[in-house]
C-alpha positions in Angstrom: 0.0 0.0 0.0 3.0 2.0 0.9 4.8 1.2 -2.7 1.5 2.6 -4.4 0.8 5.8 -2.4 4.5 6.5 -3.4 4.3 5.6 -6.8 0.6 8.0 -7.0 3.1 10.5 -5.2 6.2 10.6 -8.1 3.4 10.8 -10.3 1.6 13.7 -9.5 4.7 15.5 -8.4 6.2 14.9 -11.8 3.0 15.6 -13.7 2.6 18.8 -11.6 6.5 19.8 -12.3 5.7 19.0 -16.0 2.4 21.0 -16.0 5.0 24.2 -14.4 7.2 23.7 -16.8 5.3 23.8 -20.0 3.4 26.6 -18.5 6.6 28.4 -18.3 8.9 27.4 -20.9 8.6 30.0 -23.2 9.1 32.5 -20.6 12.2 34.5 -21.6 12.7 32.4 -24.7 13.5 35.3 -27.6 14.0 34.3 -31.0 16.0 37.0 -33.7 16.6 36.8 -37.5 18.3 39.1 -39.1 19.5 39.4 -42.6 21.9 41.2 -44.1 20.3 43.0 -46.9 16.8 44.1 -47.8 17.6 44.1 -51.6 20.0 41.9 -53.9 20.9 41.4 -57.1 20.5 37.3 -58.5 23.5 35.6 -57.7 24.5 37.7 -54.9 24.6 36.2 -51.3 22.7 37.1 -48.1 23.8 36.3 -44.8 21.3 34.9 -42.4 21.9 35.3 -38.6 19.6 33.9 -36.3 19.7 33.9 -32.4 17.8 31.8 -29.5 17.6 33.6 -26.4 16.7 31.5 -22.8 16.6 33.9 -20.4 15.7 31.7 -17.2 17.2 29.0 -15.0 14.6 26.5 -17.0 16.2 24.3 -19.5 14.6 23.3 -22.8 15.7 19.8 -23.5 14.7 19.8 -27.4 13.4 22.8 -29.8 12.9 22.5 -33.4 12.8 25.5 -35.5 11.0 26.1 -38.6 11.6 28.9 -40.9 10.0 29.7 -44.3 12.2 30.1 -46.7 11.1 31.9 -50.3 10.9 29.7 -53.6 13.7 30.6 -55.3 16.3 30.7 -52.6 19.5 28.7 -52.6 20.3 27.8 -48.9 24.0 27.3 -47.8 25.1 26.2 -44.3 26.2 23.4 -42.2 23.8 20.6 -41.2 20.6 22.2 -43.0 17.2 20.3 -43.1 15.5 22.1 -46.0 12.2 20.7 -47.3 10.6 21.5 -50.3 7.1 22.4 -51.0 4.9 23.6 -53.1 4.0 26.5 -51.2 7.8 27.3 -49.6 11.1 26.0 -48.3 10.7 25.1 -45.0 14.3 25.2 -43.0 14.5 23.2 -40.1 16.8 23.0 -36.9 16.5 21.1 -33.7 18.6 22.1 -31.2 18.3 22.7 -27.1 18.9 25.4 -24.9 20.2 25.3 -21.1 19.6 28.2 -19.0 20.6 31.5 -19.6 22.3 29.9 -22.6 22.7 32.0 -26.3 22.6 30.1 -29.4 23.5 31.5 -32.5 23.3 29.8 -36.4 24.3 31.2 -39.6 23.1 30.3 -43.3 23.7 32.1 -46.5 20.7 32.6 -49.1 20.9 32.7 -52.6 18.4 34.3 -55.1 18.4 32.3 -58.5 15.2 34.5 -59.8 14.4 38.3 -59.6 11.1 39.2 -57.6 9.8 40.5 -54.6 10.3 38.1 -51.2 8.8 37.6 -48.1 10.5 35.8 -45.1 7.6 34.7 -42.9 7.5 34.1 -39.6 8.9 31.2 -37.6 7.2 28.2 -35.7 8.9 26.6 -32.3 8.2 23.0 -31.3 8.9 22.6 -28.0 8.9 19.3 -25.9 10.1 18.2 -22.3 12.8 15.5 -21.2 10.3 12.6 -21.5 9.0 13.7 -25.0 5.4 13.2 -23.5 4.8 16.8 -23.3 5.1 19.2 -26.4 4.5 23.1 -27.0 4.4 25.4 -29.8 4.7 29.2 -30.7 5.1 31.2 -33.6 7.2 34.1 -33.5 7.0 37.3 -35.8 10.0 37.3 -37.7 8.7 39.0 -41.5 11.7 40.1 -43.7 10.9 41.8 -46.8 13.9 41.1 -49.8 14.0 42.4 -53.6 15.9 40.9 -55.8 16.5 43.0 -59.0 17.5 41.3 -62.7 20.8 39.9 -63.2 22.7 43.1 -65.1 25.3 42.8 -68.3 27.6 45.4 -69.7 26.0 46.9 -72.9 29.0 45.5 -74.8 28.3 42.5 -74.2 24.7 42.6 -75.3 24.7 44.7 -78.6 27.0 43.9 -81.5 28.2 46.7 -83.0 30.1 47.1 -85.9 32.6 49.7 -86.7 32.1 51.2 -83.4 34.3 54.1 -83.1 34.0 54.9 -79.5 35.3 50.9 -79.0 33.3 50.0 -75.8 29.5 50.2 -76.0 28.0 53.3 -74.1 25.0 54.5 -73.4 25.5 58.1 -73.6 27.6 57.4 -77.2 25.0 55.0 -78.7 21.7 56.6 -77.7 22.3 60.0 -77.3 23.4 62.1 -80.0 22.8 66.3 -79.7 20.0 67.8 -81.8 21.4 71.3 -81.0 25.1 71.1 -81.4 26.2 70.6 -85.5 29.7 69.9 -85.3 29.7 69.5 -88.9 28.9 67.5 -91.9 29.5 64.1 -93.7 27.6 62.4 -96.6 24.6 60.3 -96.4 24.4 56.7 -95.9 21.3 56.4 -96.8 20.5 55.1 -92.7 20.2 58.4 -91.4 16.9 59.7 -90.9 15.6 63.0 -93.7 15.1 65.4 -90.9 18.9 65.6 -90.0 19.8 66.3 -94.0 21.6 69.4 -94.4 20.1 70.8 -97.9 23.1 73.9 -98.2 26.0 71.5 -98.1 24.1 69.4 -100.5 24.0 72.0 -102.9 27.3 73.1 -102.3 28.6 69.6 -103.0 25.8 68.4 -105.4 25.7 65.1 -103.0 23.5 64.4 -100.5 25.2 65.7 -97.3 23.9 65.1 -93.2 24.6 67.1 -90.0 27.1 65.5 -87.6 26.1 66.4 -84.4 28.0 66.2 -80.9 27.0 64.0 -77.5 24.1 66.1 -75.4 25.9 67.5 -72.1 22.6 66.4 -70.7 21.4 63.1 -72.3 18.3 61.7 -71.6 16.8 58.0 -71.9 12.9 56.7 -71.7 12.9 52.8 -71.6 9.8 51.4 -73.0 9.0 47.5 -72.2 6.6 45.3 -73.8 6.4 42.1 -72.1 4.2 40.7 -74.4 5.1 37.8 -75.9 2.5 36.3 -77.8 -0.2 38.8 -80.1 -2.9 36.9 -78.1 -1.8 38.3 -74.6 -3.3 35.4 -72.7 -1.9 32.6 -75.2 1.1 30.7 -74.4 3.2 33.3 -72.3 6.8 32.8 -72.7 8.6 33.4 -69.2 12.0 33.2 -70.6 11.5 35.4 -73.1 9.9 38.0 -70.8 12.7 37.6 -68.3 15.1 38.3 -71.3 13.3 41.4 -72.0 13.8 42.4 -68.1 17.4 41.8 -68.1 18.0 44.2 -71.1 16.6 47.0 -69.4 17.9 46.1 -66.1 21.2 46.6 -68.0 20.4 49.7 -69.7 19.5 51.2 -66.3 22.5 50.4 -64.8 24.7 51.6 -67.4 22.6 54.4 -67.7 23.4 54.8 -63.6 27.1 54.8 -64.3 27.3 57.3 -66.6 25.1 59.9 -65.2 22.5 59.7 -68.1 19.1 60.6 -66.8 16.7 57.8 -67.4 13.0 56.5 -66.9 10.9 53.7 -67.7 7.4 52.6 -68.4 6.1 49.1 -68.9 3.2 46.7 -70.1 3.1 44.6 -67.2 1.4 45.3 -63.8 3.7 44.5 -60.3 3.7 41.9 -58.0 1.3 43.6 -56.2 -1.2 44.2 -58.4 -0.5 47.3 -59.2 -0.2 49.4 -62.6 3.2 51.1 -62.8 2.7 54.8 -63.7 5.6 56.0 -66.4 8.6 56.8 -64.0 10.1 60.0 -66.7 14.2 60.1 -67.0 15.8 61.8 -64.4 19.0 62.0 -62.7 18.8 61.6 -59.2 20.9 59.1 -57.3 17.7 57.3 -56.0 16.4 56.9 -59.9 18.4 53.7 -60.6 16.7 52.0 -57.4 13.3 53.1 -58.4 13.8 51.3 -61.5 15.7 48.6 -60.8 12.5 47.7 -58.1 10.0 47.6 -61.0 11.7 45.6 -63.1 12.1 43.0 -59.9 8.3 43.7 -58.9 7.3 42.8 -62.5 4.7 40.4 -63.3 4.0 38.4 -66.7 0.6 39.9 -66.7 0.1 42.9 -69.0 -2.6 45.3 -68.9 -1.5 47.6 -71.2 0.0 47.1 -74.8 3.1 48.9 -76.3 0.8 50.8 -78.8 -0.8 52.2 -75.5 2.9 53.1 -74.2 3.9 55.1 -76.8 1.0 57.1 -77.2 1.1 57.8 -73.5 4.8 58.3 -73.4 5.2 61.2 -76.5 2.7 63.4 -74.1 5.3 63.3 -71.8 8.4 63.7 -73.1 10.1 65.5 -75.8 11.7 64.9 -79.6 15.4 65.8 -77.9 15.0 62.4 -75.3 15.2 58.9 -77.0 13.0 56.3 -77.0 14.3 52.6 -76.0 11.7 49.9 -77.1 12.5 46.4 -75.4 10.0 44.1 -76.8 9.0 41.6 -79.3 5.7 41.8 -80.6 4.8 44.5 -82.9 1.7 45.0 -84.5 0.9 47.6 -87.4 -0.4 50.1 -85.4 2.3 50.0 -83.2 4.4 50.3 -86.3 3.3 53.4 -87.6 3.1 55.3 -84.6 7.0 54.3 -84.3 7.4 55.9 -87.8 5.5 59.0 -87.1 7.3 59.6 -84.2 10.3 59.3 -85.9 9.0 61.7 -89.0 8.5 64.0 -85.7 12.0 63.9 -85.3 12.0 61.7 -82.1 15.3 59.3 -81.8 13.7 55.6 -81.7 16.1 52.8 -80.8 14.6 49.3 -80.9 16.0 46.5 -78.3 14.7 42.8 -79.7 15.2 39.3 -80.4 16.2 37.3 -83.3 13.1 35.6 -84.1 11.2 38.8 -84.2 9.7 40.3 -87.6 9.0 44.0 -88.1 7.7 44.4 -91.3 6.9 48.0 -92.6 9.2 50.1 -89.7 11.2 53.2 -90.9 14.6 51.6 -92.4 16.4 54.5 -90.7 15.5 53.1 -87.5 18.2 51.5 -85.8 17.2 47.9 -84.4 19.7 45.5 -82.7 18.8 42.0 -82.1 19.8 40.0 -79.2 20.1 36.3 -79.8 19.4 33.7 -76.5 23.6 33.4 -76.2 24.1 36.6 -75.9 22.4 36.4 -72.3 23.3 33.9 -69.8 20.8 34.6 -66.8 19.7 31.9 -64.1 16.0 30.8 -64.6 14.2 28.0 -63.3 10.7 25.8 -65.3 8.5 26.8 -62.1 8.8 30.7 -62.0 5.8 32.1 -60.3 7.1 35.6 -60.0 
């Protein structure tokens, strides 16, 4: 009788220690994740610190962390659980924690796709020495991380021949100066009628063109159609949009490092829903971020057609900026507002791809075509930017 009174004793004195513990276990526990950077470019690597906090004489015997990690994420570290789903990457650690006792683990992540990414919070699984007893919590870690197009030097994208400035730059190629006439040369027959010069002509009885110098000031206006089909909703093609998005992640950039004011306006509405107003060229230091987040934040979903861009672009902007068109669809509408914008005397340079027909465009409009090779960017089959 003795044996079982004692026996009904250790058992409600462990139950009842038990019952005190999980009622205060997560007292002073504190979980922080920090990471390094709020934006990145693909490729680039983001340390990930995070620290477990047990501020109390009460051990925890095992924990097991949970983290959501983004789609598109490459994780790095030693002795990582990472399991894939459809939803998320779910990173998982189990560890313990003695009293008053800091633990801290790091992990690198690496962004193989452009887009806008949310680290959610985490969820704690907590049990006690006998395993019979388990708690959990979810603590509020969100962590907000753009990652903006993989960037190429212009060189590397156009081929141009006979380029006498050698190196490919955007304030050479784009921008040539309607106001300053450094002189004249003859006609190639590529240059556009508006910049003949009719006296030299007849001085020399040959067709004779201004040569003008480089704009002190040059200015850029990006236009991208993300359209790839000329049914919008018909067999999207990701990797052809993501092509387009590089190209004028590139031009920005450049545009950046040479102090050539720049803007942008595109087809296709953000990862938020949104419709992205024209952002018109300027200079400021904080331009090249604004762009460089819409082009992360872009979807595949356009609302608006590049017919509708141009038309809303040329009432904001003047003949003396150029126009940069990145797409590949172009329909004959879109084609002759191209060539009556150029007949107004505004400097069109087209930015697409080798299987792309334009039939009926101005032929002193200068195109350059950018084959598949000429861009070596990270993309994966599932993108779900």
């Amino acid at each position: 009788m003795e044996l079982v009174t004692l026996l009904l004793l250790i058992i409600v004195v462990e139950e009842t220690l038990l019952f005190l513990w999980m009622k205060f276990v997560l007292k002073g526990l504190k979980f922080v994740r920090t990471i390094s950077e709020d934006t990145a470019y693909v490729g680039d690597q983001i340390a990930v610190t995070v620290e477990s906090y047990n501020y109390k004489v009460l051990p925890i015997p095992w924990i097991r962390y949970t983290e959501d990690i983004p789609h598109h994420m490459l994780v790095h570290g030693p002795k990582l659980d990472v399991t894939k789903t459809k939803l998320n990457n779910d990173l998982i650690t189990v560890t313990s924690l003695f009293s008053f006792q800091k633990i801290t683990r790091r992990y690198i992540v690496e962004p193989t796709q452009r887009g806008d990414y949310f680290f959610k919070d985490v969820f704690l699984e907590i049990g006690d020495f006998f395993g019979a007893h388990k708690r959990s919590e979810k603590f509020e870690a969100p962590h907000r991380l753009v990652v903006y197009p993989k960037v190429y030097p212009l060189s590397k994208l156009l081929k141009i021949d006979d380029n006498p400035q050698g190196e490919v730059s955007v304030n050479r190629w784009i921008i040539p100066d309607p106001i300053d006439v450094v002189g004249v040369r003859q006609y190639t027959g590529q240059e556009p009628f508006n910049r003949i010069d009719w006296k030299a002509t007849a001085k020399t009885n040959d067709l004779q063109v201004r040569q003008y110098d480089f704009h002190a000031d040059p200015s850029i206006m990006i236009l991208v159609s993300l359209q790839t089909n000329e049914v919008e909703w018909f067999e999207r093609d990701n990797e052809l949009a993501e092509r387009m998005i590089v190209v004028a992640a590139s031009i920005v950039e450049e545009a950046a490092m040479n102090r050539v004011s720049v803007g942008l306006s595109m087809t296709a509405t953000l990862s938020n829903g949104a419709v992205l107003d024209p952002i018109l060229p300027k200079r400021h230091k904080n331009q090249r971020i604004v762009l460089l987040d819409a082009l992360a934040k872009a979807t595949y979903y356009n609302t608006k057609d590049l017919s509708y861009l141009l038309k809303q672009t040329s009432k904001q902007i003047n003949n003396t900026q150029t126009l940069v068109i990145v797409a590949s669809i172009f329909d004959e509408l879109t084609i002759q507002q191209i060539n009556s914008y150029v007949k107004k005397g505004y400097k069109i340079i087209l930015l697409t791809f080798e299987d792309t027909v334009i039939e009926g465009l101005n032929k002193h409009i200068t195109i350059h075509y950018i084959t598949e090779e000429d861009i070596h960017y990270i993309t994966e089959s599932d993108v779900t930017v």
